[in-house]
MDAnalysis code that builds the backbone (N, CA, C; Angstrom):
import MDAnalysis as mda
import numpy as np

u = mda.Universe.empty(333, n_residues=111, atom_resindex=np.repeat(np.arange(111), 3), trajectory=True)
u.add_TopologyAttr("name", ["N", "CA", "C"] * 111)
u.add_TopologyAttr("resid", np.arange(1, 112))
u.add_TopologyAttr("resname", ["UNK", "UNK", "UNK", "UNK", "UNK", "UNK", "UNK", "UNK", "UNK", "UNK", "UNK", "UNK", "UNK", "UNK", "UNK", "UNK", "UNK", "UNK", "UNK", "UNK", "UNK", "UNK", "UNK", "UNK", "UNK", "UNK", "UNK", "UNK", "UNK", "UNK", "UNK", "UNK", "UNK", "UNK", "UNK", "UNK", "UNK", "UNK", "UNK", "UNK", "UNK", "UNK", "UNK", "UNK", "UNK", "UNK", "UNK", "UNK", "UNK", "UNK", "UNK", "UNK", "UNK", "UNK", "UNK", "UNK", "UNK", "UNK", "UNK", "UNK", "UNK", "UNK", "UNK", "UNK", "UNK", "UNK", "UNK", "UNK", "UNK", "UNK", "UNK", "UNK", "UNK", "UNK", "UNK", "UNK", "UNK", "UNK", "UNK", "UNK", "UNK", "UNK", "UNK", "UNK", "UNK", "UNK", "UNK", "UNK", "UNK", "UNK", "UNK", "UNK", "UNK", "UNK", "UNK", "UNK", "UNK", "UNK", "UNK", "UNK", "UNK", "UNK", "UNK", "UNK", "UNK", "UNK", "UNK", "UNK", "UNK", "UNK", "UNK"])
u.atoms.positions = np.array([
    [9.319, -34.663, -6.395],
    [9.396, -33.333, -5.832],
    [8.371, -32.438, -6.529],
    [7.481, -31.647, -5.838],
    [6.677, -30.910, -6.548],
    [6.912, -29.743, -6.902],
    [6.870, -29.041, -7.698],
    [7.234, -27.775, -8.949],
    [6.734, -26.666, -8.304],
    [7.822, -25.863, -8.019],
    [7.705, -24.518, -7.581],
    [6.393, -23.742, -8.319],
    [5.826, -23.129, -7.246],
    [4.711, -22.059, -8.438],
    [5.369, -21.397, -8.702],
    [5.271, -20.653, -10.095],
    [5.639, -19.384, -10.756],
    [5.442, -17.716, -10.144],
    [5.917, -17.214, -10.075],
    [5.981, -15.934, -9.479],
    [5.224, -15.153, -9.987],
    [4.938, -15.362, -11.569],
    [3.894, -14.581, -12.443],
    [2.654, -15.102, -12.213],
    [2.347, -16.111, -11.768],
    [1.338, -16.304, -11.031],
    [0.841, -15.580, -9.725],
    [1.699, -15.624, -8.935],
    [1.663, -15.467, -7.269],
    [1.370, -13.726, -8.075],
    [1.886, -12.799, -8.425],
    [2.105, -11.324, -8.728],
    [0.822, -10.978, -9.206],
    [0.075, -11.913, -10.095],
    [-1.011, -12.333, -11.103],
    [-2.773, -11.336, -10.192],
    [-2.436, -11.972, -9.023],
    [-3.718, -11.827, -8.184],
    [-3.496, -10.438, -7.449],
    [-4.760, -9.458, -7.808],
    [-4.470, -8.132, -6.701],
    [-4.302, -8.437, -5.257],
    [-5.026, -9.914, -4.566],
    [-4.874, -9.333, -3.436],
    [-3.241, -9.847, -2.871],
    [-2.797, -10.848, -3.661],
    [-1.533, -10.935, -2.772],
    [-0.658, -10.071, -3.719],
    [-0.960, -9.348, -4.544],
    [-0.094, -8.132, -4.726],
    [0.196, -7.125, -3.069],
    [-1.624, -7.497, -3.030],
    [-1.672, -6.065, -1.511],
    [-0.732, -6.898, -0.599],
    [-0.946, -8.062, -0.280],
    [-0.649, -9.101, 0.597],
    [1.505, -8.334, 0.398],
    [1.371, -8.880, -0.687],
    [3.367, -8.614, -0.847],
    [3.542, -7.365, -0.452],
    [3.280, -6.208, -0.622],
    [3.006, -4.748, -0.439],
    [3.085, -4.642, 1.012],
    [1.887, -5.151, 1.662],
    [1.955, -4.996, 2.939],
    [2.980, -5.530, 3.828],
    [3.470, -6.574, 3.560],
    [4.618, -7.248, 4.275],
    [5.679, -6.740, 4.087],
    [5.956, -6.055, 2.791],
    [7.634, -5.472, 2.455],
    [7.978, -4.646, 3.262],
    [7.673, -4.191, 3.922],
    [8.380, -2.901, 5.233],
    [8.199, -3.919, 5.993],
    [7.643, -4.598, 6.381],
    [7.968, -5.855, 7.875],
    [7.026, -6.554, 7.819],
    [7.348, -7.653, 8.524],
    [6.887, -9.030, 8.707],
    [5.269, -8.752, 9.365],
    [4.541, -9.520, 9.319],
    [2.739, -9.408, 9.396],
    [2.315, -10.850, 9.993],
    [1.893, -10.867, 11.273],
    [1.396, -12.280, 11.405],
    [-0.047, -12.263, 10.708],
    [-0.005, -13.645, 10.250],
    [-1.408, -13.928, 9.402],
    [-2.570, -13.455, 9.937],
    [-3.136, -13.241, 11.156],
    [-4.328, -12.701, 11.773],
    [-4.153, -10.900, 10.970],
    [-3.048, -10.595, 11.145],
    [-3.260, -9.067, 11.046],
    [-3.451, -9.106, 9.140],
    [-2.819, -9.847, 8.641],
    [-3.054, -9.618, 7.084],
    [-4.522, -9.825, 7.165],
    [-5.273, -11.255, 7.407],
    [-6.208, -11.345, 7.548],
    [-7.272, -10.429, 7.367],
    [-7.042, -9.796, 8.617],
    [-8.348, -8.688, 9.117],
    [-8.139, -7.392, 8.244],
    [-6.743, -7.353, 7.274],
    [-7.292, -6.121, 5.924],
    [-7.917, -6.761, 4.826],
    [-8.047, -7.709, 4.713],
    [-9.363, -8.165, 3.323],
    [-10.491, -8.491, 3.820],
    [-11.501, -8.510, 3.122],
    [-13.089, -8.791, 3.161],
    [-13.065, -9.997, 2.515],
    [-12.140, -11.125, 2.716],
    [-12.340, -12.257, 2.802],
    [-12.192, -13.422, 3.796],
    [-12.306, -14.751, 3.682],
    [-12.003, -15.814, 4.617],
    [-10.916, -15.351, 4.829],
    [-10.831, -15.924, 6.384],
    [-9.104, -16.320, 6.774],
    [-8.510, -17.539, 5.735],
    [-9.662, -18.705, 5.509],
    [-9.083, -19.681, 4.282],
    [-8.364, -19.225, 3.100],
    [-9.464, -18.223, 2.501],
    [-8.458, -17.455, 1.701],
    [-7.959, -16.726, 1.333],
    [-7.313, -16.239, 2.571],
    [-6.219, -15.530, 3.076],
    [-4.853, -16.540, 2.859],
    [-5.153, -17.658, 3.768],
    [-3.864, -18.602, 3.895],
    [-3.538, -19.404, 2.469],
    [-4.986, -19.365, 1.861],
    [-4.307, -19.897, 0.296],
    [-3.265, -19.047, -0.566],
    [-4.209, -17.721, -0.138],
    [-3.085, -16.688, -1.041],
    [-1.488, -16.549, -0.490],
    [-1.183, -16.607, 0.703],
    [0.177, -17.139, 1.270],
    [0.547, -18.167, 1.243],
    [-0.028, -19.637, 0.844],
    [0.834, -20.671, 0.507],
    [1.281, -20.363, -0.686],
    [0.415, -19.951, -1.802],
    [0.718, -19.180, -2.990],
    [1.843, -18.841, -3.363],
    [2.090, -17.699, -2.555],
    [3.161, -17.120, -2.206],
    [4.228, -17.687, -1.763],
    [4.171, -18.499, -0.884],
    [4.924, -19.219, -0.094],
    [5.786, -20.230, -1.085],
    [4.793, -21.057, -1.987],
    [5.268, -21.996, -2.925],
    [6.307, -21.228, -4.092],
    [6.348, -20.023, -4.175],
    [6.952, -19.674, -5.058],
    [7.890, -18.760, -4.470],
    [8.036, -18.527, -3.202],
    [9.395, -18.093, -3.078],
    [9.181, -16.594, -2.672],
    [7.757, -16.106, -2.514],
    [8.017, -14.354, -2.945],
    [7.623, -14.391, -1.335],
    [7.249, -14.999, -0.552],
    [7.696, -15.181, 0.941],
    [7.432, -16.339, 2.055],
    [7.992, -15.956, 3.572],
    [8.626, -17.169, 4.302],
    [7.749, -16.781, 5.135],
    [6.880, -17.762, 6.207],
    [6.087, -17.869, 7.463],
    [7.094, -18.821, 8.325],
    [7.341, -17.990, 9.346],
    [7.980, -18.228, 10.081],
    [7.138, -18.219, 12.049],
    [7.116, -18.855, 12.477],
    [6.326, -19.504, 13.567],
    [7.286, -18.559, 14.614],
    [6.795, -17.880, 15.401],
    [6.816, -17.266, 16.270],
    [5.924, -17.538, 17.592],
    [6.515, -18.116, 18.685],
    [5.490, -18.453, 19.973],
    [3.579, -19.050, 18.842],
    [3.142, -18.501, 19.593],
    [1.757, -19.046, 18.610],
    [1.495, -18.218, 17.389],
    [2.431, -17.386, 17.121],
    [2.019, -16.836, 15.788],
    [2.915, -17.153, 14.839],
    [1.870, -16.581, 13.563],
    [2.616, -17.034, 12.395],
    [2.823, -15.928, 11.474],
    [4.142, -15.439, 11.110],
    [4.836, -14.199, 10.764],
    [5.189, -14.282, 9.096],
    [4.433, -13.745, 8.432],
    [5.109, -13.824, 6.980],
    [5.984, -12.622, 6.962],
    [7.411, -12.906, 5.706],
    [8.292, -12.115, 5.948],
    [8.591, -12.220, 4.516],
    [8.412, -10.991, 3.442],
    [8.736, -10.923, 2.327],
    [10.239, -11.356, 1.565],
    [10.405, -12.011, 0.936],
    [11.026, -12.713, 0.067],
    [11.394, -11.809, -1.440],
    [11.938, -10.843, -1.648],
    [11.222, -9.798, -2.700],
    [12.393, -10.433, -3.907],
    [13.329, -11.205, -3.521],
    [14.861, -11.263, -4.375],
    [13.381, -12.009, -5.951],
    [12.907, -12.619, -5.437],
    [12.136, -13.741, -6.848],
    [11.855, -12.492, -8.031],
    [11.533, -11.325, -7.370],
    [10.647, -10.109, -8.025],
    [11.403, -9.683, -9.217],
    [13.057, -9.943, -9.170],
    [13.784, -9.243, -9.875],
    [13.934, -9.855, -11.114],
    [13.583, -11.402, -11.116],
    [13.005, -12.673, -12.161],
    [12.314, -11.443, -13.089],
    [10.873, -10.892, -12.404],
    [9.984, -10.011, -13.077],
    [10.526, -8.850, -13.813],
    [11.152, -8.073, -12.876],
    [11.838, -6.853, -13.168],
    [12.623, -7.191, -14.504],
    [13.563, -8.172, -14.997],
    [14.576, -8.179, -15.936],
    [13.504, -8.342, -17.249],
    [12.335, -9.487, -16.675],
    [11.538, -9.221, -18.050],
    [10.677, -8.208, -18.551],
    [10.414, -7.907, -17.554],
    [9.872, -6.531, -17.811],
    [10.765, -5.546, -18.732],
    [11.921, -5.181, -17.917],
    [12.469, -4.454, -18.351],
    [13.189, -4.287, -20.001],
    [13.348, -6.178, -20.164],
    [13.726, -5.883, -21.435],
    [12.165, -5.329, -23.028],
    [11.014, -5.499, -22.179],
    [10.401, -4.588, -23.327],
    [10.181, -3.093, -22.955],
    [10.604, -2.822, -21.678],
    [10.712, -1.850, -21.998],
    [11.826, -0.812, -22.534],
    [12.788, -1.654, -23.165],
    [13.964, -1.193, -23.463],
    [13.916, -1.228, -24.923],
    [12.448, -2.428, -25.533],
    [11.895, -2.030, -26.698],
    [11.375, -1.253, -27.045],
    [10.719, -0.953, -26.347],
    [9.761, 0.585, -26.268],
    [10.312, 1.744, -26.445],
    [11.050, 2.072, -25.578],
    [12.172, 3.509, -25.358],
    [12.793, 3.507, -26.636],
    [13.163, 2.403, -27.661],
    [13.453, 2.179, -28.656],
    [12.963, 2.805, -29.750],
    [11.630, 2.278, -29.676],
    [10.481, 2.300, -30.264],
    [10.271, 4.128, -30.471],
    [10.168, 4.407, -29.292],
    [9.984, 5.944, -28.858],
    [10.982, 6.713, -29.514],
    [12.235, 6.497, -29.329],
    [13.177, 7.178, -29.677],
    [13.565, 6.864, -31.325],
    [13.490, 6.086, -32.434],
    [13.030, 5.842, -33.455],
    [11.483, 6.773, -33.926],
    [10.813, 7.149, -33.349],
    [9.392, 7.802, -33.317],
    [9.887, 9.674, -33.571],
    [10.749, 9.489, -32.647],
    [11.095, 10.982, -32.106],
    [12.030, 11.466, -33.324],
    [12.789, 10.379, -33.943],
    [13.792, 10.542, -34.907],
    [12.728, 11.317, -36.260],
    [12.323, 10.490, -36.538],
    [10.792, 10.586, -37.471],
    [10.394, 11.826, -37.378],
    [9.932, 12.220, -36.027],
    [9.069, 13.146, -36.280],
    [10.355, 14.629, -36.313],
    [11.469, 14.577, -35.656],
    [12.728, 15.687, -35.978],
    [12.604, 15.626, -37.652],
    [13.027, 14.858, -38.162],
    [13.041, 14.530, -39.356],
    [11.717, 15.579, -40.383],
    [10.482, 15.197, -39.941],
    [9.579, 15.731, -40.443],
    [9.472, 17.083, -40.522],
    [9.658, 17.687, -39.037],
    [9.528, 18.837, -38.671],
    [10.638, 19.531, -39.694],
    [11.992, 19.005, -39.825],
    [13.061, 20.126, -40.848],
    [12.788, 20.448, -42.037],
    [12.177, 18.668, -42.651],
    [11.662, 18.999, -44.008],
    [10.214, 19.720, -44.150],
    [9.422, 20.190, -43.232],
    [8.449, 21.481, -43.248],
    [8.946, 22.472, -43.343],
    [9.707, 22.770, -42.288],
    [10.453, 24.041, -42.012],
    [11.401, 24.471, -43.060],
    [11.885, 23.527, -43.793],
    [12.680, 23.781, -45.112],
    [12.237, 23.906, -46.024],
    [10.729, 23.684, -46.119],
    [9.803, 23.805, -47.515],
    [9.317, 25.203, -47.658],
    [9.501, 25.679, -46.760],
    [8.309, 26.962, -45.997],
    [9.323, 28.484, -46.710],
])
């Protein structure tokens, strides 16, 4: 069985960032994604198997077209890691802020 791509990959590249972006309010047959980049249609469809392999969305065959339809649940994979540095940070910040209260009394108390 072959190994899912990674999502931090697929997220990795601006254009199927635009690519995910554009599809999240609704589904896009591949001609219309297509014709917003200044690239091949080839790679266009690489950047949606891309995608495709990892889950962040589904092409679904419609009469002769072919409809990608965002997949966004994988994103939240991202979101939790993300979020936990930024929960270091705010940390970080608020330890910073302590510091500098701190500083400011013992001026103001010297004075």
């Amino acid at each position: 069985m072959k190994a899912r791509r990674d999502v931090y990959q697929a997220i990795a590249d601006p254009t199927r960032r635009a690519i995910i972006s554009m599809i999240a309010a609704e589904p896009h047959n591949v001609n219309t994604i297509a014709e917003k980049f200044d690239v091949t249609r080839q790679a266009i469809s690489l950047h949606i198997k891309i995608l495709t392999d990892c889950g962040l969305l589904a092409v679904k065959q419609r009469g002769r077209d072919r409809f990608c339809e965002a997949r966004l649940d994988r994103l939240s994979e991202v979101a939790a890691f993300v979020d936990q540095y930024r929960q270091h940070w705010e940390n970080k910040l608020d330890s910073l802020e302590t510091y500098l209260d701190k500083l400011k009394k013992e001026r103001n108390h010297g004075k």
